[in-house]
N, C-alpha and C positions, 0 to 999 in steps of 0.2 A: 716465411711465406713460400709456398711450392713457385713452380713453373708456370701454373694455371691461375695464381693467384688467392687459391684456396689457404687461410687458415686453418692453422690446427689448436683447439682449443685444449690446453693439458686433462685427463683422464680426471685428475685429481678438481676440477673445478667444474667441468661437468657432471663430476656425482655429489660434490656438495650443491649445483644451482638445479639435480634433477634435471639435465639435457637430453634429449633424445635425438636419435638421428633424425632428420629431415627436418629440426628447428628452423621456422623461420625467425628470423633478425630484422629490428630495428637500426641502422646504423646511421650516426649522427656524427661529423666532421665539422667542426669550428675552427679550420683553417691550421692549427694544428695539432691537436688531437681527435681520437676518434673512441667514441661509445659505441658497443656492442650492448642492443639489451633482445632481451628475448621477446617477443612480442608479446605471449600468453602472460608476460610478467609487467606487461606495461597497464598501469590501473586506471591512470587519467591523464589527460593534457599539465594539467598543474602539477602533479608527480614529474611526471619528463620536466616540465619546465624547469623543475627543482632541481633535480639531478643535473640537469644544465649546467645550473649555477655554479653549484657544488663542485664539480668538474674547473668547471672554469675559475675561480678561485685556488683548489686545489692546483691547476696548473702556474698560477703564476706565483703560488707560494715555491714551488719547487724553483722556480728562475730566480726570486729572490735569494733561497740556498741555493743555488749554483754559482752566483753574480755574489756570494759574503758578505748580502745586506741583512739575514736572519742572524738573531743570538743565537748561542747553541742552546739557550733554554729556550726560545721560541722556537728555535727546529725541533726540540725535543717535544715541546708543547705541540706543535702543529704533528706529528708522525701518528703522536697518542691520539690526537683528533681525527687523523687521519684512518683511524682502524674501524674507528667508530662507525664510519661513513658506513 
C-alpha cells in the first residue's frame, strides 16, 4: 500500500478480471479480512451474500492450518476447493 493509501492491483489480474482504470469498487471488511469486488461485476444481494460466506469459511479454514488442527489431506482437499472458488 503506497503513502496515500492507494492499492495496487497486479497487471496480471486486472487483464484476467478485464479492469479499467477509474473502476469503482465494492469493498467489504469483516473485521479481518477484506473483499475487493468490482461493482459492474456485482449481479445481486444474494451473490454478495454468497461470496460473504465463502470468504468467511475460507478464512477460518486457513486458521485451522495455521493453529495444526487440519490433516494434510484436508488442507490438501480444502486448497483444490479453494481454486475452485
Amino acid at each position: 500500500m503506497g503513502e496515500r493509501g492507494q492499492i495496487v492491483i497486479p497487471q496480471e489480474i486486472r487483464e484476467k478480471l478485464k479492469l479499467k482504470q477509474g473502476e469503482k469498487f465494492l469493498i467489504i471488511n469483516d473485521g479481518e479480512d477484506i473483499i475487493f469486488r468490482p461493482s459492474n461485476k456485482i449481479k445481486s444481494l444474494k451473490q454478495l451474500e454468497e461470496d460473504i460466506i465463502d470468504m468467511q469459511i475460507a478464512s477460518k479454514r486457513w486458521k485451522e492450518i495455521e493453529e495444526g488442527k487440519f490433516s494434510k489431506s484436508k488442507e490438501k482437499e480444502f486448497l483444490k476447493e479453494l481454486k475452485n472458488w
